[in-house]
N, C-alpha and C positions, 0 to 999 in steps of 0.2 A: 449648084452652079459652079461650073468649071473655071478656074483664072486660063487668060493665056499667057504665055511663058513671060516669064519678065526678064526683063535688060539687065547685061552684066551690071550696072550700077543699081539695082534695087530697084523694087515695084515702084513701080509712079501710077498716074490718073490714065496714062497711058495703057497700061497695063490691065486696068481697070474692064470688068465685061460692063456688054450692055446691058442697059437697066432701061429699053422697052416697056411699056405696060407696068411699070411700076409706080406705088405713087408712094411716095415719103413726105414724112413730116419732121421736121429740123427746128428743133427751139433755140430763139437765140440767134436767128440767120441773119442778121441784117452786119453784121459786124464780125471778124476775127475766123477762129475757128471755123463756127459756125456758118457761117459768108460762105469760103473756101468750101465744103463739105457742100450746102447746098449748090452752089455753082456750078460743082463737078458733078452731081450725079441730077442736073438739068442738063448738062452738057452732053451726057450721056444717054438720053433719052427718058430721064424719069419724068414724072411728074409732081413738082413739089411743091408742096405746103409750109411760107417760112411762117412759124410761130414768134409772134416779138411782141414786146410792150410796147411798142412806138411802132404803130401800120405805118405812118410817113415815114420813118426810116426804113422801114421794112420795105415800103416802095418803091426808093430810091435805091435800097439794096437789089432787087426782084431785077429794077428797069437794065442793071449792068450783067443779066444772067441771062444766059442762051435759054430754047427751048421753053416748056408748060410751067411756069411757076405762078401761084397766089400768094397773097398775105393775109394775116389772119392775125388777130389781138388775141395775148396771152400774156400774163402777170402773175407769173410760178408762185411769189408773194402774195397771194391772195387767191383762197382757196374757190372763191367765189366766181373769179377771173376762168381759173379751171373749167369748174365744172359748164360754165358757161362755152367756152370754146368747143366741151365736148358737147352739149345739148346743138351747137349749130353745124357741127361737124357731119358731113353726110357721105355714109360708102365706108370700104375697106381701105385698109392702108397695110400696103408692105412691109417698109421701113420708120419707125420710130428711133429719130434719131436724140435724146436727151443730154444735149447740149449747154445750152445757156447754164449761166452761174455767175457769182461774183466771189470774192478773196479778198481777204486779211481787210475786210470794212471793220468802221467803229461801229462799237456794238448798237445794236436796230432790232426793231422787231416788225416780223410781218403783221398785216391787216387779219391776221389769226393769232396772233400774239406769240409765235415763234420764234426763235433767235435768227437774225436776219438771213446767215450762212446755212442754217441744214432747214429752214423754213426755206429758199431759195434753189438749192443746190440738191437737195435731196427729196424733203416732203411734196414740197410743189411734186418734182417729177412723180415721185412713189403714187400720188392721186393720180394724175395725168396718166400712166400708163395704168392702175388699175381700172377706170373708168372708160378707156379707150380699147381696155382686153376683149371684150366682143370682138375687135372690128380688125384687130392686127393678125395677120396674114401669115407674117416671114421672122421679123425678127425685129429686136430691141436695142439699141447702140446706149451703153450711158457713158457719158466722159467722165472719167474721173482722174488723178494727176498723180505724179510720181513722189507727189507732197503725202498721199495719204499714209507713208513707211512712218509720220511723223502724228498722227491723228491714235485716237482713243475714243471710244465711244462711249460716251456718261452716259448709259442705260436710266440711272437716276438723277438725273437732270441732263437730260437732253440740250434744255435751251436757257440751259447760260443761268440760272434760276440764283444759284445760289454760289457764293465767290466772286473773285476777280474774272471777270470778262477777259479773253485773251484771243486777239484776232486771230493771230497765225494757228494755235490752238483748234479755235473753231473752226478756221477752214480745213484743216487736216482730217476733224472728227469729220465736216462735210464730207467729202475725198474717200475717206475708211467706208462712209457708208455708201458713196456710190457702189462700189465695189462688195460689200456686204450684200446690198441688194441686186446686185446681179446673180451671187452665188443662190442665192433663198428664191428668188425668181425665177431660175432656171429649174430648180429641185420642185419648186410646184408645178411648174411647168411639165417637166418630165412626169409626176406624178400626175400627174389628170389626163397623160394621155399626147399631150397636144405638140403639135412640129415648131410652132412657133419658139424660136432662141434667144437666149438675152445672152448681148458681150456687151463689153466694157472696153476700154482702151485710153490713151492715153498721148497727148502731143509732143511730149518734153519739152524742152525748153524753146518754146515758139512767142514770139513777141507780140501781145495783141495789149487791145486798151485794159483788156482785164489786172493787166498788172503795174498800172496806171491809175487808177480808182480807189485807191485804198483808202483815202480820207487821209493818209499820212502826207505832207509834200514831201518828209525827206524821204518816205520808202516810195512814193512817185518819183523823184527827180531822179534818183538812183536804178530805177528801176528803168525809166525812160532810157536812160544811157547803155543799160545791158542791154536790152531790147534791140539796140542798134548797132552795138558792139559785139553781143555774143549768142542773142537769140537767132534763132531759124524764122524765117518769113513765116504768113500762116497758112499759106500755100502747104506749104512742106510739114507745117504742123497737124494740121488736117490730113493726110495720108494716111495713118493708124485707123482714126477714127471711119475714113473710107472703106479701108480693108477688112475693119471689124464688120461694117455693112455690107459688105459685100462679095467678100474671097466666102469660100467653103470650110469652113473655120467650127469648129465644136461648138456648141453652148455652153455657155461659162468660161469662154474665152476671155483673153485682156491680152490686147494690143499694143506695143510700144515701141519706140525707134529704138535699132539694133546697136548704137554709137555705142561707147564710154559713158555709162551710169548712166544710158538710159535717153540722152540729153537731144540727139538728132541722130538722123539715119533713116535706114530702110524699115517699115514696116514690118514686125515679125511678132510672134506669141512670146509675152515674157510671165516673168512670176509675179506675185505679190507679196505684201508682207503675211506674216504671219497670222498676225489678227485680223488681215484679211478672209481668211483661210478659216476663222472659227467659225462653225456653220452653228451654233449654237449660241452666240452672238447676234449670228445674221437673223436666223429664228426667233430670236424675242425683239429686237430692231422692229422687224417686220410686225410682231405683232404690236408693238407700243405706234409704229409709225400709222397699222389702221386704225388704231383707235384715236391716236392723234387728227387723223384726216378724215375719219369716216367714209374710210372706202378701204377696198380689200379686191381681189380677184374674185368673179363670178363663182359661188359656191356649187 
């Protein structure tokens, strides 16, 4: 799929090709990000499916978006929630967009007994795209954040088991493992043959509720105030994330604004950390994470 030429000031939605005949699924749409991202590629002719734990928000999100879009109940925290959305799910899907997440919460565990953040942000998705591999088409989107340079992945305790609990910690190891599983996704991918691509990307510093929910009030109050003072709308945080969906972009791409450290800007291909980059890491992730979820990519 060809882009057409974008504007001396960087690609925007405008820039964006049509997306006709396409039908995507967005977790997470009713709010931020996720909102922005589905809005724009209904505007553009997709057809989308916003995934959310709350269909009444997801409703009320749908009723302010142009164009084909449904709602559909999804709870990443609860593996059960999953598999049920894919049992009701019917037809092929272009775009998987894996979005939804939460940040620096007090430590929780999901209704699988995982630590709230990589039960949430990572394993949820990891099922949800293995179970939905039949049916996807085109390509894979997962967000992950400019926070994962700061993340490490406890191979041996994954979920928080044993130690001090540490939010920001665990959201970063979330974050490393978006991005771990994109690289190990794309390499099975490649390996079985198949055209379907997994990218990754990233919003920088875009102000949505997600960084308002900590369970902290002082890391909310403060956070509130940046958000208004120094973040990007999430209009504009959502671009990356579009571009990974949608530009002509390799497998195993990651998306992020062109600014100063990353922080806002034009959509464009950046790097990652290093332990991003360990495929041998990403390799055994992937294997603890199916047997964590029981589910794995069609053998």
């Amino acid at each position: 799929m060809k882009l057409r030429p974008s504007r001396k000031d960087g690609w925007t939605v405008a820039d964006m090709p049509r997306q006709d005949g396409r039908r995507c699924v967005v977790t997470g749409a009713n709010s931020g990000i996720g909102f922005e991202v589905a809005k724009a590629l209904a505007g553009a002719g997709a057809e989308v499916v916003l995934a959310v734990r709350d269909v009444d928000k997801g409703a009320t999100a749908a009723a302010q978006m142009p164009g084909s879009t449904s709602v559909e109940a999804l709870d990443l925290a609860s593996l059960a929630s999953v598999r049920a959305f894919v049992d009701r799910f019917e037809g092929d899907i272009d775009v998987l967009v894996n979005n939804a997440g939460i940040m620096a919460v007090a430590e929780g565990r999901t209704e699988d007994g995982f630590e709230l953040q990589i039960g949430t942000n990572h394993l949820g998705h990891f099922a949800l795209t293995c179970l939905l591999a039949p049916r996807l088409r085109e390509r894979v989107v997962t967000v992950s954040s400019n926070l994962h340079r700061q993340g490490v992945v406890r191979l041996e305790d994954l979920n928080w088991e044993e130690g001090r609990y540490q939010p920001w910690a665990a959201y970063g190891q979330a974050k490393l493992a978006n991005l771990l599983f994109t690289t190990e996704l794309q390499r099975r991918l490649d390996e079985s043959g198949s055209r379907v691509r997994a990218t990754a990307a990233h919003p920088g510093y875009s102000g949505t509720s997600l960084q308002t929910r900590t369970g902290n009030p002082v890391v909310n109050a403060v956070s509130a105030l940046a958000n208004q003072v120094v973040a990007t709308r999430p209009a504009q945080g959502a671009l990356p994330v579009l571009y990974a969906a949608t530009a002509d972009v390799p497998g195993g791409s990651y998306v992020g604004p062109d600014g100063p450290g990353e922080m806002r800007g034009s959509p464009h291909l950046v790097d990652r950390s290093a332990a991003a980059k360990d495929t041998e890491v990403a390799r055994r992730l992937w294997q603890l994470s199916a047997r964590l979820t029981g589910t794995d990519l069609p053998g």
